[in-house]
C-alpha positions as CSV (number, residue, x, y, z in Angstrom):
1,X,-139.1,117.5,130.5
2,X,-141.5,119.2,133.1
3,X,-140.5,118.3,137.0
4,X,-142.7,115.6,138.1
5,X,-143.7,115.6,141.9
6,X,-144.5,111.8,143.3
7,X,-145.0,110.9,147.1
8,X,-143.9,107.3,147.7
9,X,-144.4,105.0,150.1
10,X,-141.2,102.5,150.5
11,X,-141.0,99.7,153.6
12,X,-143.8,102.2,155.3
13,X,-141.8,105.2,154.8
14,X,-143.1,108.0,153.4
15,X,-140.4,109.6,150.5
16,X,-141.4,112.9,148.7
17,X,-139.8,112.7,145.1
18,X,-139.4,115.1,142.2
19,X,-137.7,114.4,139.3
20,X,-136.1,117.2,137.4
21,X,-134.5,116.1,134.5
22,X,-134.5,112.7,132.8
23,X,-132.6,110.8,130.0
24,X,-132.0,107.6,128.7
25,X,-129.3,107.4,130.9
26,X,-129.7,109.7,133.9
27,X,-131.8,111.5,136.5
28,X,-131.4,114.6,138.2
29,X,-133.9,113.9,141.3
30,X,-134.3,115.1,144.5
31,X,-135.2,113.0,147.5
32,X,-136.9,114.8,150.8
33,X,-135.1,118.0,149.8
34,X,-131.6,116.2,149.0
35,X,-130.8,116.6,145.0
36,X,-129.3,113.5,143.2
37,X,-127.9,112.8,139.9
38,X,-128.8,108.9,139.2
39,X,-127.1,106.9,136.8
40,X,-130.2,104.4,134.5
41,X,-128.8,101.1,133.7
42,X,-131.7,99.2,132.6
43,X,-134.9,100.9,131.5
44,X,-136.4,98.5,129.3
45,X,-136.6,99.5,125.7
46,X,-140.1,100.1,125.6
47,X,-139.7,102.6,128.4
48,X,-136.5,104.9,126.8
49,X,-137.4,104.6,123.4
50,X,-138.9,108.0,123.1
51,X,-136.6,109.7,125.3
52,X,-133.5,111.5,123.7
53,X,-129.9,110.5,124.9
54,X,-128.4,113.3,127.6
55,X,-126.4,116.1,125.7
56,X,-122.7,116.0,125.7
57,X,-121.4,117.6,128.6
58,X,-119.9,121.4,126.9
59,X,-116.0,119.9,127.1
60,X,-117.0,117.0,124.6
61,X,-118.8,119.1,122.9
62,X,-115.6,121.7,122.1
63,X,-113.5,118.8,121.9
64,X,-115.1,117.4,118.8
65,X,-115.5,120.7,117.6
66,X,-111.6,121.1,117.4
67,X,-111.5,118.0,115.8
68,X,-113.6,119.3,112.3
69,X,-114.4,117.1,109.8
70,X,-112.7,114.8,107.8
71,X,-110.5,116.7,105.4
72,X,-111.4,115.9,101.4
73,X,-109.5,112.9,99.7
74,X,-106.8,114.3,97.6
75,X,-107.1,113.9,94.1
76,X,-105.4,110.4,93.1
77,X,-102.7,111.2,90.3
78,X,-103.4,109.3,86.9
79,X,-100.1,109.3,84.8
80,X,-100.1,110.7,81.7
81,X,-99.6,107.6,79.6
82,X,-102.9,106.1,81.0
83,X,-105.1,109.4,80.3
84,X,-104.1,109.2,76.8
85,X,-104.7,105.5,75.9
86,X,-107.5,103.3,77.2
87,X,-107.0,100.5,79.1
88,X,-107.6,97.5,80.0
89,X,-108.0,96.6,83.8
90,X,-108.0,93.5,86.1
91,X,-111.5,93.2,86.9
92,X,-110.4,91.2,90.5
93,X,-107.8,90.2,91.9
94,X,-106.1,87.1,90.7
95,X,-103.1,85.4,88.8
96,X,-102.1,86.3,84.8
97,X,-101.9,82.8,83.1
98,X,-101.9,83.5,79.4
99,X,-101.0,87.0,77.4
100,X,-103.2,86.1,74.0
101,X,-102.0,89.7,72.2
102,X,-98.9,91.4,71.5
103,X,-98.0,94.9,71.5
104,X,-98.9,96.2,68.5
105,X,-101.4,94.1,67.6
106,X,-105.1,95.2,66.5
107,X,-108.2,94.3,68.5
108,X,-112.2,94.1,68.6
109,X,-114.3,95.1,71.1
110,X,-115.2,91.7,72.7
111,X,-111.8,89.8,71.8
112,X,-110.2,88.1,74.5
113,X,-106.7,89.5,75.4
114,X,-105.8,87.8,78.7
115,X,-106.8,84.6,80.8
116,X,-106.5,84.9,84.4
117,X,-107.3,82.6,87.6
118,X,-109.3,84.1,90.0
119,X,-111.0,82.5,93.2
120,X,-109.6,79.1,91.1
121,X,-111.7,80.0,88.1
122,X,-110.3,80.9,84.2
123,X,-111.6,84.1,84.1
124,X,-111.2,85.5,80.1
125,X,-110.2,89.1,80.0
126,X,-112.0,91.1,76.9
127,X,-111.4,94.4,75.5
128,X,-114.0,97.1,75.5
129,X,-113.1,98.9,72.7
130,X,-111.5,98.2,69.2
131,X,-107.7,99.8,69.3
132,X,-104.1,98.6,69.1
133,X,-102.2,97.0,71.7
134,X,-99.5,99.8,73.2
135,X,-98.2,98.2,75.7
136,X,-98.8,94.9,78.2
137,X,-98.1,96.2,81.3
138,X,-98.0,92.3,83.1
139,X,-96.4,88.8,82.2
140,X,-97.4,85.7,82.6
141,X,-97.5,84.3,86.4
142,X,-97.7,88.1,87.8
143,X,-100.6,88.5,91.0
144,X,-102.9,91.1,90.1
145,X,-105.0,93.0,92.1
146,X,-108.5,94.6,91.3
147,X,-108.5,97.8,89.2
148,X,-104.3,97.1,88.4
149,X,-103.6,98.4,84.3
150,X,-103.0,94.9,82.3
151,X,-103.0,96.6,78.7
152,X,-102.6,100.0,77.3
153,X,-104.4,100.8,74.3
154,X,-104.4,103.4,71.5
């Protein structure tokens, strides 16, 4: 901002301001030849809204430097038995009330393999792809939660 020179009037006293610097939350004026820095509680938003918020002072600014961004998520291990089968998943969390296939058997895309409750609603669990049942990795009565494996496929 460029240093703005007012003369002011206050109670019949005559004050000779100019402001120096200005942000959204501070000043840096000086009052008949004595600098302040003044602290700006309440603008009004239609005042401030253009102005830019003060700079981080240069510690803050090598303090969150040292910090450095988030590191990258580590990749989540898949176990070998699921990579090689498909699967079937709990679409959201909820309670296993009734297995309706056995290991072994053979299914269509579309059958239903598993009722659960959910949000106290039957919710009837369908395979996406024709295959044989591997393995049923829950019983009845087990909790689920979203994204858990009910049924490995081959």
């Amino acid at each position: 901002m460029k240093e703005k020179k007012l003369e002011l009037d206050i109670n019949g006293k005559p004050y000779s301001v100019t402001i120096h610097d200005f942000s959204a939350y501070e000043a840096s004026v000086t009052v008949n030849g004595k600098t302040y820095t003044v602290g700006l509680k309440d603008l009004g938003i239609e005042q401030v809204s253009d102005l830019q918020p003060a700079p981080l002072p240069q510690r803050d600014l090598e303090a969150s430097n040292r910090i450095g961004p988030m590191p990258a998520p580590e990749k989540l291990h898949k176990p070998k038995v699921i990579l090689e089968a498909s699967s079937i998943l709990a679409p959201l969390p909820g309670m296993i009330q009734k297995i309706l296939v056995r290991a072994g058997d053979q299914i269509k895309a579309g059958q239903h393999v598993i009722i659960m409750e959910a949000m106290k609603m039957e919710n009837e669990i369908q395979a996406a792809t024709d295959g044989t049942v591997k393995e049923i990795k829950v019983k009845e009565g087990d909790s689920v939660n979203e994204g858990d494996v009910l049924i490995l496929m081959e």
